[in-house]
C-alpha positions in Angstrom: 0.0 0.0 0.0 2.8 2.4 1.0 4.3 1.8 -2.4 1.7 2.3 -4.3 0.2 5.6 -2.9 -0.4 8.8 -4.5 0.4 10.3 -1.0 3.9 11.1 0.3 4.9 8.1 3.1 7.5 8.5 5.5 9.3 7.8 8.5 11.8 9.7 10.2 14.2 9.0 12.6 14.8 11.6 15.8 17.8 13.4 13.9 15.1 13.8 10.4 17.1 11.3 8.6 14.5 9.3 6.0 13.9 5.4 7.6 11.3 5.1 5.0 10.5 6.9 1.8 7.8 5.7 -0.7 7.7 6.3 -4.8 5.5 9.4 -4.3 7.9 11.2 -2.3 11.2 9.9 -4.0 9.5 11.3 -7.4 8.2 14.8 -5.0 11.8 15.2 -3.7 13.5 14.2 -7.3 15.6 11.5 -6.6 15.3 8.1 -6.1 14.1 6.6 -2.9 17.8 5.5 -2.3 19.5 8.6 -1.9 16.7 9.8 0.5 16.5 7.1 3.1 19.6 7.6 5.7 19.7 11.4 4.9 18.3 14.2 6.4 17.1 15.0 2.9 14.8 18.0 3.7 17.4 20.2 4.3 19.0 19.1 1.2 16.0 19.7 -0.9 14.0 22.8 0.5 14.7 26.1 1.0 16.3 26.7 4.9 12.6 28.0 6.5 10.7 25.4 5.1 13.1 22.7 6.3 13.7 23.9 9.5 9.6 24.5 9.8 9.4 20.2 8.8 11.9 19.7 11.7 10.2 21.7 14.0 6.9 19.8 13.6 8.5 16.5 13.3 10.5 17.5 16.7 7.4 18.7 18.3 5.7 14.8 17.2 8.7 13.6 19.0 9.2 15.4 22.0 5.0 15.2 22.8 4.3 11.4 21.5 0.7 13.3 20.1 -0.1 13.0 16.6 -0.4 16.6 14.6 -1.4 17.4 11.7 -0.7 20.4 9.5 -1.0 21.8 6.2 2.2 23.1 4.3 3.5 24.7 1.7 6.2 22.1 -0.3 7.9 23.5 -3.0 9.4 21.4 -5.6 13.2 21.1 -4.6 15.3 23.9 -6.0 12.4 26.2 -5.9 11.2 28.9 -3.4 8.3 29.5 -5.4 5.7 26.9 -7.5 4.5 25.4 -3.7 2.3 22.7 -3.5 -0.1 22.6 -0.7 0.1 19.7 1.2 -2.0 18.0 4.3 0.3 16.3 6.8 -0.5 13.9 9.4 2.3 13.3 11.8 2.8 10.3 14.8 5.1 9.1 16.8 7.4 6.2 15.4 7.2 3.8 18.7 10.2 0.8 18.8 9.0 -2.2 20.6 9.4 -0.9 24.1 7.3 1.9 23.1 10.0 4.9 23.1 9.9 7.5 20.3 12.3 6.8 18.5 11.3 9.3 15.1 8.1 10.3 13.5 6.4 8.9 10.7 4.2 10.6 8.1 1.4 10.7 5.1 1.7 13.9 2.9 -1.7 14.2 0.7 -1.2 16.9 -2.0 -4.4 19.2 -1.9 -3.0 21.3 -3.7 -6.4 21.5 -6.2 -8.7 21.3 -3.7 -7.4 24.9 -2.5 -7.4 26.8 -5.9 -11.3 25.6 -5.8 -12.1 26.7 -2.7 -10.6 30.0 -3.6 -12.4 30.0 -7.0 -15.5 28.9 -4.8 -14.7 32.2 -2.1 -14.2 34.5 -5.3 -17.6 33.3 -7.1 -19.1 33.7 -3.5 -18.3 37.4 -3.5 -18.8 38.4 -7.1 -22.8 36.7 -6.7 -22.6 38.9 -3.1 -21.7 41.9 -4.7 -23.8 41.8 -8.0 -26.6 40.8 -5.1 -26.1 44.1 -3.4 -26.1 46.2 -6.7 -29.3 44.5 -8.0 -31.4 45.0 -5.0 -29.8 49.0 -4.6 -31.2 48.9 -7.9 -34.7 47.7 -7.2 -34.4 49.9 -4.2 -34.2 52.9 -6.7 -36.8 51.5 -8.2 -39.4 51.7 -6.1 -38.4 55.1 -4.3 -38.3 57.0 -8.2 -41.7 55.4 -9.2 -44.5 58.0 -8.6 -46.7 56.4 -6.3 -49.9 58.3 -6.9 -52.1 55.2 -7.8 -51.6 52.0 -6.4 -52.1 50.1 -9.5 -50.0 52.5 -11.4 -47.4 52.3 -9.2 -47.3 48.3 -8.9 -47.4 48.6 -12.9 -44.9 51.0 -13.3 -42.7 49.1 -10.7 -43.2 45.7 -12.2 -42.3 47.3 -15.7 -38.9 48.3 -14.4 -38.0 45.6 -12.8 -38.9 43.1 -15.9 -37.0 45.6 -18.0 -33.9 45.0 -15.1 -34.4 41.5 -15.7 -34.2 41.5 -19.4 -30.9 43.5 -19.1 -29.6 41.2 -16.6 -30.2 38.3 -19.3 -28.7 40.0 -21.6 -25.3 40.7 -19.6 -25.3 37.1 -18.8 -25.4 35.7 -22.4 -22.5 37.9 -23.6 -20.1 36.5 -20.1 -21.1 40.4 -18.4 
């Protein structure tokens, strides 16, 4: 299972050095799963704050024995920028006797699933604020109509509005 995951596997001894390192991460690190396991290959393949921010957490697992779980910002090796956001849980690696004795980890790349929940916030806004302009509109509306005669006015109102409509529809076929 741990070899065939899309999901970054590890394990970590207490000084970060790889004990365990599946396809998925050799291919995220760029280099093949033996020249990661014995090596404290973060440091060799991130810039200096995000490795020492992956130590941290992994020293934190250690020193507490509590799982945590965190997302993070991985950029491909040799890049400060083009990050991939990543969910990690952490645990404790236990040895028979039960003492920490490193961390191991599952890295799940949701790195989509963000950029649609921002496109999802965005779209949320724009229908908030078209919304707001629509009903200031209709608000407009109803205070410019003369409002002599009460079937007049409901007329003249529900002539506006339809003709708001109808330019709505048309803003919406040609993309606004």
């Amino acid at each position: 299972m741990v070899g065939a995951a899309d999901a970054l596997v590890w394990a970590k001894d207490r000084e970060g050095r790889y004990l365990l390192c599946n396809p998925a991460l050799a291919r995220h690190l760029g280099r093949p799963a033996g020249a990661v396991v014995g090596r404290a290959a973060d440091a060799e393949a991130y810039p200096p704050d995000v490795a020492r921010a992956l130590r941290e957490r992994d020293a934190e697992v250690a020193r507490t024995g509590r799982m945590l779980e965190a997302e993070e910002e991985l950029p491909a090796p040799g890049q400060a920028a083009g990050a991939g956001t990543f969910l990690t849980v952490r645990s404790p690696l236990r040895d028979a006797a039960g003492a920490i004795v490193g961390v191991v980890g599952l890295s799940t790349d949701i790195t989509a699933r963000k950029a649609g929940e921002a496109r999802l916030r965005l779209l949320a806004r724009e229908v908030d604020h078209r919304a707001k302009n629509a009903l200031a509109v209709v608000q407009a509306i109803l205070r410019l109509t003369p409002a002599g005669d009460p079937a007049a006015y409901a007329a003249a109102v529900e002539g506006r509005v339809a003709a708001m409509a109808r330019a709505h529809a048309v803003l919406a076929e040609g993309g606004w």
